[in-house]
C-alpha positions as CSV (number, residue, x, y, z in Angstrom):
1,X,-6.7,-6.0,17.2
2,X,-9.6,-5.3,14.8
3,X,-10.1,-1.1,14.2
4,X,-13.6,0.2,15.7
5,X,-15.3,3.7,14.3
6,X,-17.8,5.0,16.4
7,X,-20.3,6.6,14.4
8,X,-23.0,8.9,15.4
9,X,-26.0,6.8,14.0
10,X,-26.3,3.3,14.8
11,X,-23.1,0.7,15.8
12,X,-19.5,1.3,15.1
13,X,-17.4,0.3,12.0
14,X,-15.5,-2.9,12.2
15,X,-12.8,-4.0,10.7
16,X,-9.2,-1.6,8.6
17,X,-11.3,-2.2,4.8
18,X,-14.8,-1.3,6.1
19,X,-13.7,1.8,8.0
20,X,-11.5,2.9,5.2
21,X,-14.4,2.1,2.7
22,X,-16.4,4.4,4.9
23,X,-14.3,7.7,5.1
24,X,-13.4,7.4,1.3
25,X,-17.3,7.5,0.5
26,X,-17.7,10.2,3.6
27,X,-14.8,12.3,1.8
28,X,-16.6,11.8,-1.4
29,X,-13.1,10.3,-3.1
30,X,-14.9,7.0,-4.5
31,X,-12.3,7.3,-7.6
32,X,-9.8,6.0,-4.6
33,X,-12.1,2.5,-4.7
34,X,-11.6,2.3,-8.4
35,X,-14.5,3.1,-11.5
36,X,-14.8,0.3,-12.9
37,X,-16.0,-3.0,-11.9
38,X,-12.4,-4.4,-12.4
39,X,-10.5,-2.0,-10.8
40,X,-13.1,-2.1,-7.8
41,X,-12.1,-6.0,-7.6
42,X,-8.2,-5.2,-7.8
43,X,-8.6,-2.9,-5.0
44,X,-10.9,-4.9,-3.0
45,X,-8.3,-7.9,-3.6
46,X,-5.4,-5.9,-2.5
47,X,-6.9,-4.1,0.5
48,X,-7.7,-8.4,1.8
49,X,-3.8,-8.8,0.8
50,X,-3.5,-6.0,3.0
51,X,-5.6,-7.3,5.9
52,X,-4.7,-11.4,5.4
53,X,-0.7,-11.0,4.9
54,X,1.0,-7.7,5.8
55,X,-1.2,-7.1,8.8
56,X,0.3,-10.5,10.7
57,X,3.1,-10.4,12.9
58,X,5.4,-11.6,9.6
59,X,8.2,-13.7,9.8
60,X,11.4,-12.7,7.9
61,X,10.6,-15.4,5.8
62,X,6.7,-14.3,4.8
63,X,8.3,-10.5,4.7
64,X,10.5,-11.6,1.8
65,X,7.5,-13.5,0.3
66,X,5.5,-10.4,0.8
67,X,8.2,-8.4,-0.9
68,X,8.7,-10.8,-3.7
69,X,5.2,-11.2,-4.9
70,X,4.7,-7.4,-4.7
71,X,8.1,-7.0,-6.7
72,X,6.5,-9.4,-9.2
73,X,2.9,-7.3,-9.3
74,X,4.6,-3.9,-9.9
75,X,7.1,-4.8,-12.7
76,X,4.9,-3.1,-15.2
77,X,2.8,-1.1,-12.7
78,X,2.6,2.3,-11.5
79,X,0.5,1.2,-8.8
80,X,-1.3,-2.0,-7.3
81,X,-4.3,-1.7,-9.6
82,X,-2.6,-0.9,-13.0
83,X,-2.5,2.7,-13.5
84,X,-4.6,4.9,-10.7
85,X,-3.4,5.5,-7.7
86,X,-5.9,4.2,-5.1
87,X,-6.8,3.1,-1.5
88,X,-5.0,-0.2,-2.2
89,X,-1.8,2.4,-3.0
90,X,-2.7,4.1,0.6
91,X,-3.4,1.4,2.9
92,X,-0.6,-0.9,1.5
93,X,2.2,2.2,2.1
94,X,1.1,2.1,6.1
95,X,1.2,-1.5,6.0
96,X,5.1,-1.9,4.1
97,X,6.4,1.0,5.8
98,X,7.5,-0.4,9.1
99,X,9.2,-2.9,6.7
100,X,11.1,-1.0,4.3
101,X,12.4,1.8,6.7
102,X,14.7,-1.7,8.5
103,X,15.6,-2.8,4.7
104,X,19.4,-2.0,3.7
105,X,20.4,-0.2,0.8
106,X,21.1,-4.0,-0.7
107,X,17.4,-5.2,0.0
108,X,16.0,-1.9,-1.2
109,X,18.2,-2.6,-4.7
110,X,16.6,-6.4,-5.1
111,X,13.3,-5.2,-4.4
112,X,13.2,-2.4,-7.0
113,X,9.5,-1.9,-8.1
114,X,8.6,-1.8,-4.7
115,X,10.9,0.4,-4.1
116,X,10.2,2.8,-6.7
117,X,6.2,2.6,-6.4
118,X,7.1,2.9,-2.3
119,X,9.1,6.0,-3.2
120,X,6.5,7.4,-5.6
121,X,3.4,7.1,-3.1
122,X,5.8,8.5,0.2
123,X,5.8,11.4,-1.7
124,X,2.4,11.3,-3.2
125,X,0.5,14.5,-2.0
126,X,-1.2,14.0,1.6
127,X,-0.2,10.5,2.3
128,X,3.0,10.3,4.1
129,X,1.6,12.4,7.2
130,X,3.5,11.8,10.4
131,X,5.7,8.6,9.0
132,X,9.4,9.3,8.1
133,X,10.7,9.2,5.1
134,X,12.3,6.4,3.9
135,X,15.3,7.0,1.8
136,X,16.4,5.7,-1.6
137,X,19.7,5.9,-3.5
138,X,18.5,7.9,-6.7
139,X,21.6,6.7,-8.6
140,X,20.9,3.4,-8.0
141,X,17.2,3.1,-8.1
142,X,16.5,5.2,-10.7
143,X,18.7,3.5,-13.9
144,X,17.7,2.9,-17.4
145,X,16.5,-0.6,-17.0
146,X,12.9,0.7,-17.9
């Protein structure tokens, strides 16, 4: 089921990136789409992650892939594009969070840079809104092994 915004000049919006695109500009936020021409392409590639492979009605099997390849990404990341937080950071927490509020405390562990960057933008002013929280073990997640 593709999104729709009805705007009040001309045809509606189309599509989760072009609709999201479009209130980022409309909020006048367009550090969210990145500054530089790089970090515009990292956020652009990750919001068509977004849309192309956590969207879908994943498999356990794609979930861990999903998982993995995230886990991978943010080993030496604060967040998807490097180090500002951005719409990539927002769109990707909706996407995961149906998926890490089932994980166990076990799942949680192996996935650890997903879990700590999941952690970090749950509680990132303005973006959790009506989702629960999803809760860590501190103890665990939060070691030394930086």
């Amino acid at each position: 089921q593709v999104p729709v915004l009805q705007t009040n000049n001309g045809p509606g919006l189309r599509g989760l990136m072009t609709i999201a695109a479009h209130l980022v500009r409309q909020a006048r936020k367009d550090q969210l789409l990145g500054s530089t021409a790089e970090e515009k392409a990292v956020v652009q590639q990750w919001l068509e992650y977004r849309v192309t492979r956590v969207n879908g009605g994943s498999s356990k099997e794609e979930t861990r892939t999903i998982l993995r390849d995230l886990n991978m990404h943010l080993e030496d990341k604060v967040y998807l594009a490097g180090n500002i937080f951005t719409l990539a950071d927002i769109l990707m927490y909706y996407g995961l969070h149906h998926i890490m509020v089932d994980l166990t405390v076990q799942e949680k562990e192996k996935y650890l840079n997903v879990s700590r960057w999941f952690n970090h933008i749950q509680h990132y002013p303005g973006v959790r809104q009506h989702l629960s929280d999803v809760v860590f073990i501190k103890n665990r997640l939060y070691t030394n092994a930086h």
